[in-house]
N, C-alpha and C positions, 0 to 999 in steps of 0.2 A: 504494500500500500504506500501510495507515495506522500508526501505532507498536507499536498493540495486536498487529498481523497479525505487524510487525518482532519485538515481542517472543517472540509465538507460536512464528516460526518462528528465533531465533537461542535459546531455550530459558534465557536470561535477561531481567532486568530491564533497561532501560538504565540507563546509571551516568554521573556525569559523570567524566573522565577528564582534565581539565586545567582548572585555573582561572587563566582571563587576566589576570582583574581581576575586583573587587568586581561588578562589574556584568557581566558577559561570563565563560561557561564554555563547554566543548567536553564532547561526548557522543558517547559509543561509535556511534553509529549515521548512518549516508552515507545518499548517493545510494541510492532504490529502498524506503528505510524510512521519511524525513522528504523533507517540503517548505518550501523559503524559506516564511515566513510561520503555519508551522505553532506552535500554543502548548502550550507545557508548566510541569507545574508542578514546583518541585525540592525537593526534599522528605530529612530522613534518616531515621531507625528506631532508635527507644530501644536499647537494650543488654539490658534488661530484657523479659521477656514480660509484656503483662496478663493478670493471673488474675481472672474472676469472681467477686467473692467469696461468691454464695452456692452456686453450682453447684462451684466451685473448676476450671471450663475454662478453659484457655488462649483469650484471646481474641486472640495475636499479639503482637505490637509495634505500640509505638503511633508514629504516621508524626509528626516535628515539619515544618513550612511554613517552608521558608526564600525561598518568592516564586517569581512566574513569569515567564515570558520567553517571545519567539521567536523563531523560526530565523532568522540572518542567512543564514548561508551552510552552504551543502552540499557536505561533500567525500566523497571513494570510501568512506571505511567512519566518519567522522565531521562531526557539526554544531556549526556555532558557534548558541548560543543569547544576547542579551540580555534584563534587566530588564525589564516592561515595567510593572510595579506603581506605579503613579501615585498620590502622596500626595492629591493635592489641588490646586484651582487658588487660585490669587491675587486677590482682588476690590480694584484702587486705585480707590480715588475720587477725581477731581481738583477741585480746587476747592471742600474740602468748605465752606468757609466760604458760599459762594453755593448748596450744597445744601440749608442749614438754616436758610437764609434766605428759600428761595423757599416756597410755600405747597404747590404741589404736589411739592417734595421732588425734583424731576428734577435729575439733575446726568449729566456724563460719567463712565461708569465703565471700567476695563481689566481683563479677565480674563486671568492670565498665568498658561498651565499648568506646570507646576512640573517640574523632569528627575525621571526614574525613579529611585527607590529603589533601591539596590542588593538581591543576593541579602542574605541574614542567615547570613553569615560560609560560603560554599559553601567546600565539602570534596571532593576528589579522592576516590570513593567513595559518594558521593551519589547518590538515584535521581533519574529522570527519569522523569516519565510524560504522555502528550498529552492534554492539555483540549479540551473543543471550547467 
């Protein structure tokens, strides 16, 4: 069953419902609605509605991106979710003095990927919804 299906049939959104750490939250939803390895993105919802401004309709609330993550773990009626929003990687160059010395410019390089960003400041009340 996929989130969308979980959400259909528990007739809410999911919500995160405990925050472990900056990087790690827990969501309403277990075994039978998420899978280890399943991604979501967590997201809040302004206070405010947008209003079109020339028709003057509600266009909802606007969703803020606090980052995504996936399932670690799956328990009876909720998931642990991590970060998984990767800044960027590392490029060292070793030896650069012999890189800009040789004429073809070859030198050793190290590419070191960087640890996951944290959620941007997760809130007990927050939604959760699954990306593919």
């Amino acid at each position: 069953m996929n989130a969308d299906n979980a959400e259909q049939k528990s007739g809410s959104p999911m919500r995160v419902v405990h925050v472990i750490s900056p990087k790690r939250v827990a969501i309403d939803r277990g075994v039978g609605a998420v899978q280890v390895g399943d991604r979501f993105v967590i997201y809040a919802l302004t206070s405010e509605e947008i209003v079109h401004p020339e028709t003057g309709k509600s266009l909802g609330k606007l969703e803020v991106f606090k980052g995504t993550g996936v399932v670690l773990d799956v328990q009876r009626s909720m998931s642990i979710i991590e970060s998984d929003r990767i800044p960027g990687r590392t490029i060292v160059r070793k030896n650069p003095a012999w890189v800009f010395s040789n004429p073809f410019r070859q030198g050793v390089e190290e590419i070191r990927d960087q640890p996951p960003l944290p959620f941007e400041d997760p809130q007990v009340g927050d939604y959760a919804r699954q990306i593919w």
